[in-house]
C-alpha positions as CSV (number, residue, x, y, z in Angstrom):
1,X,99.0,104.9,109.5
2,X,96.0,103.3,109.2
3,X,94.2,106.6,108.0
4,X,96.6,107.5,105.7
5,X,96.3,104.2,104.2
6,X,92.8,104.0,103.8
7,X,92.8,107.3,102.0
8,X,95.4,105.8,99.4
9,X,93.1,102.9,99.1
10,X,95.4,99.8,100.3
11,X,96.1,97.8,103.2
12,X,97.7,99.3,106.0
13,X,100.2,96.7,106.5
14,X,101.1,97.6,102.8
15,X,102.1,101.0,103.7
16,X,103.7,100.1,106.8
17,X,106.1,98.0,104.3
18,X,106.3,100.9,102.3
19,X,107.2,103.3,105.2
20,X,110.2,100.8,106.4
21,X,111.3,99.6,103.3
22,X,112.1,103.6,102.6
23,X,113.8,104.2,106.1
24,X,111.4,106.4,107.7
25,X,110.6,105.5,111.2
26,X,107.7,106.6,113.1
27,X,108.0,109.4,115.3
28,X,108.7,108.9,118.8
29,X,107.3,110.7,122.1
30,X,103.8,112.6,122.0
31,X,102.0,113.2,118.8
32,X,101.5,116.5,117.2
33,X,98.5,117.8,115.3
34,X,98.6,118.4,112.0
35,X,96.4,120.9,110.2
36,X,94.4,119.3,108.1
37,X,95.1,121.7,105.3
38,X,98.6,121.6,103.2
39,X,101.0,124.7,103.4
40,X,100.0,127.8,100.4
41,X,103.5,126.9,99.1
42,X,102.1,123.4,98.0
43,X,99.1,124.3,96.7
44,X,100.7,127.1,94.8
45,X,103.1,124.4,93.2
46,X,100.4,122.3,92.7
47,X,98.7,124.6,90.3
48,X,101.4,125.4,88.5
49,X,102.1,121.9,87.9
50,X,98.3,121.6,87.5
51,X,98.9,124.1,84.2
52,X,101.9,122.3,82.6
53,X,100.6,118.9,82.8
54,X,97.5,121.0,80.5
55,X,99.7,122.3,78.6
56,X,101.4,119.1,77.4
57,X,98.3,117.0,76.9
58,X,97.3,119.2,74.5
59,X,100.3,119.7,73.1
60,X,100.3,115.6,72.7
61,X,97.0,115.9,71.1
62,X,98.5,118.6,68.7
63,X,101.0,116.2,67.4
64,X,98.9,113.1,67.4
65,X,96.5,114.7,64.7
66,X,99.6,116.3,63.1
67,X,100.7,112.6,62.6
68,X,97.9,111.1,61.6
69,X,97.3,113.8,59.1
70,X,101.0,113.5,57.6
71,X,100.3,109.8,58.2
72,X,97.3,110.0,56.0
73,X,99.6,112.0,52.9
74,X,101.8,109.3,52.3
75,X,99.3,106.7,51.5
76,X,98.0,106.6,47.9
């Protein structure tokens, strides 16, 4: 916990809040190891999420010059 929490940048009692106040428990018994690389299936998602969050920043850019320019017509 305490790794995880220094990687997000807060306390680790903070997270330990976080972790109880949603439900999750902490797993019992021996630990496992984890690979320290996330599935393909994640990173895949993440690139295609990656693209679309492009793909509306510019449109929002598109349609904040379109609205300054129609902005700009109505004055005389």
């Amino acid at each position: 916990m305490r790794s995880v929490a220094a990687d997000l940048g807060i306390n680790p009692e903070t997270l330990r809040n976080w972790v109880r106040a949603a439900g999750a428990s902490r797993p019992r018994g021996r630990r496992t190891q984890d690979s320290a690389q996330p599935p393909v299936p994640l990173e895949a998602e993440n690139a295609v999420l990656r693209k679309k969050v492009r793909e509306l920043e510019e449109e929002r850019e598109i349609l904040r010059k379109a609205a300054k320019h129609f902005a700009g017509e109505t004055r005389w």
